[in-house]
C-alpha positions as CSV (number, residue, x, y, z in Angstrom):
1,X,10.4,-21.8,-1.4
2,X,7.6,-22.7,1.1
3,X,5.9,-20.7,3.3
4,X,6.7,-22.7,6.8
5,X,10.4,-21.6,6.0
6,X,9.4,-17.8,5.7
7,X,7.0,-17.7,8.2
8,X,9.8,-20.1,10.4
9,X,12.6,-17.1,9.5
10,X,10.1,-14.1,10.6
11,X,8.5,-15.8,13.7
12,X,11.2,-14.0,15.9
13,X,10.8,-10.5,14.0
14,X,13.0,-9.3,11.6
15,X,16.2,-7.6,12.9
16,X,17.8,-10.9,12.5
17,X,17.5,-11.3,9.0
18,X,20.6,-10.5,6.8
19,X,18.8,-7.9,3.8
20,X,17.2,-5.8,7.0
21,X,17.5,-2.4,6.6
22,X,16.5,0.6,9.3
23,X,15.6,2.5,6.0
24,X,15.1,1.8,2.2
25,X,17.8,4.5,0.7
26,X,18.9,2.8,-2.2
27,X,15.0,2.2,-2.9
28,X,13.9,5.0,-2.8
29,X,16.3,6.8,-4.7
30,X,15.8,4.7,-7.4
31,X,11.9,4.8,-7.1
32,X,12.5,8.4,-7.1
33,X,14.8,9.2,-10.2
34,X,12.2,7.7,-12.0
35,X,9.7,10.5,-11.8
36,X,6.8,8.1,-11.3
37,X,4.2,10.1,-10.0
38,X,2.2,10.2,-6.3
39,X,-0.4,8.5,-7.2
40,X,0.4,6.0,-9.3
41,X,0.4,2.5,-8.8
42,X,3.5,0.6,-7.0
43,X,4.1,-2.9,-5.9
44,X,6.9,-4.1,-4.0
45,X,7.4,-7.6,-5.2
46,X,8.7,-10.1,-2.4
47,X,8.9,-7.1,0.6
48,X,8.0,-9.2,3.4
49,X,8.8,-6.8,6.2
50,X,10.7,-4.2,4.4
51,X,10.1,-0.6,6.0
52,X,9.8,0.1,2.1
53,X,6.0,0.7,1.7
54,X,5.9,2.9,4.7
55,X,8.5,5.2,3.2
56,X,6.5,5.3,0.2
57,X,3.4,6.2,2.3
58,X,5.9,9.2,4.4
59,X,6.9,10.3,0.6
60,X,3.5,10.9,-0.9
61,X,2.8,7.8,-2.6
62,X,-0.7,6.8,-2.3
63,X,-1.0,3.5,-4.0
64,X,1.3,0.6,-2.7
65,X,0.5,-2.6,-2.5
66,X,3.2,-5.4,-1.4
67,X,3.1,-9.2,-1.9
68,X,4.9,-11.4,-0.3
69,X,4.6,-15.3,0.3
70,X,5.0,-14.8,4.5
71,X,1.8,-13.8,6.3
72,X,4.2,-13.3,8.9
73,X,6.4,-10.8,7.4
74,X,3.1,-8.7,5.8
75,X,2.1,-8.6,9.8
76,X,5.0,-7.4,10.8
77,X,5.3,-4.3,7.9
78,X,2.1,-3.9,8.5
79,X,1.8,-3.6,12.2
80,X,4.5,-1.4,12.1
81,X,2.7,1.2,10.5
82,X,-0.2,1.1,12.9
83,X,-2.8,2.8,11.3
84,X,-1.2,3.9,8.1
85,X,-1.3,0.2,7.5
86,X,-4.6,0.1,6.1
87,X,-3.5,2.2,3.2
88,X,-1.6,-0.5,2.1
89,X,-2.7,-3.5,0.1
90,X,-1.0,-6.4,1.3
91,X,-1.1,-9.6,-0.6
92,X,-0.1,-12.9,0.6
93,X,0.9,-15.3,-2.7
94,X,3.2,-16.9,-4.5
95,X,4.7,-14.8,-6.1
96,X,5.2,-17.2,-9.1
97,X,1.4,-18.5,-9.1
98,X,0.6,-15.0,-8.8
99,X,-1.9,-13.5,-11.3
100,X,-2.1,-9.8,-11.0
101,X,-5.6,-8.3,-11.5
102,X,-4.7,-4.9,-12.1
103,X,-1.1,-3.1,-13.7
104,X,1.7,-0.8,-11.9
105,X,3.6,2.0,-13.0
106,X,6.3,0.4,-10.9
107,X,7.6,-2.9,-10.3
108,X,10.2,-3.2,-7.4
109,X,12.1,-5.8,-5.6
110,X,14.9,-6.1,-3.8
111,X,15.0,-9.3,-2.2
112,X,13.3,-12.5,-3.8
113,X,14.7,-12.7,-7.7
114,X,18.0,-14.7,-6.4
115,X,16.0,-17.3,-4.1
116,X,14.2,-18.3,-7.7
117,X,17.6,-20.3,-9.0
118,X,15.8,-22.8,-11.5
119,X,15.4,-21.7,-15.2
120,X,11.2,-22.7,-15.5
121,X,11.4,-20.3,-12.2
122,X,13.2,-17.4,-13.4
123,X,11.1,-17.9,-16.3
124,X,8.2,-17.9,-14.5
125,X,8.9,-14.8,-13.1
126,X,9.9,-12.5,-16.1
127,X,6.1,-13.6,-16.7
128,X,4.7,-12.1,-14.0
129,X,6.8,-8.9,-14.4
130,X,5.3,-8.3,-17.8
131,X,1.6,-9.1,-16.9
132,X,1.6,-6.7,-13.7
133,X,4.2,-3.7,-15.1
134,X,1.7,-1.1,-17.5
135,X,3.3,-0.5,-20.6
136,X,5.9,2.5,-20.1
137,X,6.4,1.6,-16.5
138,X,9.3,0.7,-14.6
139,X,10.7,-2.0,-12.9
140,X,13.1,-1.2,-9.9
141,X,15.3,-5.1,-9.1
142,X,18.2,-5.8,-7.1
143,X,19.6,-9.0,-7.1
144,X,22.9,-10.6,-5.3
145,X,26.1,-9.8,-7.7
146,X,28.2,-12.4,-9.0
147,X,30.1,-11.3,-6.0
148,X,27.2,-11.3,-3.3
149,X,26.1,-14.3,-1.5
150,X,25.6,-17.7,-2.0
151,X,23.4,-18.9,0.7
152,X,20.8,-16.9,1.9
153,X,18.5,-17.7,5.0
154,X,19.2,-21.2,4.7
155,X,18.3,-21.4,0.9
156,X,21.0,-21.2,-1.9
157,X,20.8,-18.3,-4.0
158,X,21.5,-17.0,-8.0
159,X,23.5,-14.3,-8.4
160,X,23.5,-11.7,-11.6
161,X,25.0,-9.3,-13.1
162,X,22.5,-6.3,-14.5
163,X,23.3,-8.0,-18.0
164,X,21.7,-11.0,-16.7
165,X,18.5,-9.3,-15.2
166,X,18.4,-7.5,-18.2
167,X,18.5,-10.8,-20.5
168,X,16.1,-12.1,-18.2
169,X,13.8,-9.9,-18.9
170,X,13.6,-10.4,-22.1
171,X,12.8,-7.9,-25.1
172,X,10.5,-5.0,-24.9
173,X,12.9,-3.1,-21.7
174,X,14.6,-0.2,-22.0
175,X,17.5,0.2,-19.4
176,X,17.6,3.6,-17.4
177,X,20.2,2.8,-14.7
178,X,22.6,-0.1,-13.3
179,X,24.3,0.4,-10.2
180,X,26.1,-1.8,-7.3
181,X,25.6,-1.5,-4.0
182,X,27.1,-2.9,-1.2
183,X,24.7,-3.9,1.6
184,X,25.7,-3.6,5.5
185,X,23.6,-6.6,7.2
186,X,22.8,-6.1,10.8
187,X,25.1,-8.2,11.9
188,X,28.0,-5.9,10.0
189,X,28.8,-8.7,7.1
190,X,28.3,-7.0,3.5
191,X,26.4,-8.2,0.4
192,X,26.8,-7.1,-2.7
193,X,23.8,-6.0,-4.5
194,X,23.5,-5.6,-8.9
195,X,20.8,-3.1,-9.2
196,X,18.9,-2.1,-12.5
197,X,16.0,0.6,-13.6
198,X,14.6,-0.4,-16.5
199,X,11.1,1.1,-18.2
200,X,8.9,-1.5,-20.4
201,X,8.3,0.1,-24.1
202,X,5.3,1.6,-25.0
């Protein structure tokens, strides 16, 4: 994935993008069963312009930070906060090259594990999971289903089932929750989401 294409998909905003949501419900219910607490540290991993860290902010949450690899989708999360954005660390990376200086109580993402369709990738990124997720935390991840998707803005796409997130992962997880959801984009197609809440042992 290269950053031209995601800053190419955001230029004209984000309504037009298929995972858009008006507001982050099955998010934020997960984030919530958890229990994690107000203050503790969460990252939303690939959020581009997800209305996801703002929700946090409306909720309590004090400590969000969001990376993406589109400066253009962190501008427009961010400027739609207005000045509740500065509360929010934004962090424009790769998120495979990405070395986190600092752990999280909670991991979540919604929208990036399927784009990352090569084994070394996927690989890659269970990495990164354990290096930023503090032991005992929890990691929120939706991914297409095996029935969701196979092309997604422009890019082909790996769909899972929670067994397959769950395998990804690796040892050292213990699953909480596995759900499926059935997204409504904005242009009123459906994709089918495999969700999972897992907490890293102690």
């Amino acid at each position: 994935m290269s950053t031209g294409h995601w800053d190419e998909v955001y230029a004209a905003g984000d309504a037009g993008v298929s995972w858009a949501q008006a507001h982050a419900g099955p998010s934020l219910a997960a984030i919530a069963a958890t229990g994690v607490a107000l203050d503790a540290p969460i990252i939303d991993a690939g959020g581009g312009s997800s209305v996801l860290a703002g929700e946090l902010l409306a909720g309590g949450h004090a400590d969000v930070t969001v990376v993406d690899l589109s400066e253009q989708a962190l501008r427009l999360a961010r400027d739609r906060l207005g000045a509740r954005g500065a509360e929010v660390e934004w962090v424009v990376a790769d998120l495979l090259a990405w070395r986190p200086t600092r752990r999280y109580a909670l991991w979540h993402d919604r929208a990036v594990l399927h784009f990352f369709t090569e084994p070394e990738q996927r690989t890659a990124y269970a990495g990164v999971v354990r290096q930023a997720l503090a032991p005992r935390g929890f990691a929120v991840m939706a991914t297409f289903a095996p029935d969701g998707p196979t092309r997604c803005s422009g890019l082909p796409v790996r769909r899972g089932s929670a067994d397959e997130v769950l395998s990804l992962l690796g040892d050292g997880y213990e699953l909480l929750q596995a759900a499926r959801e059935v997204h409504v984009t904005p242009s009123g197609g459906t994709q089918a989401f495999s969700w999972v809440t897992v907490r890293r042992r102690g």
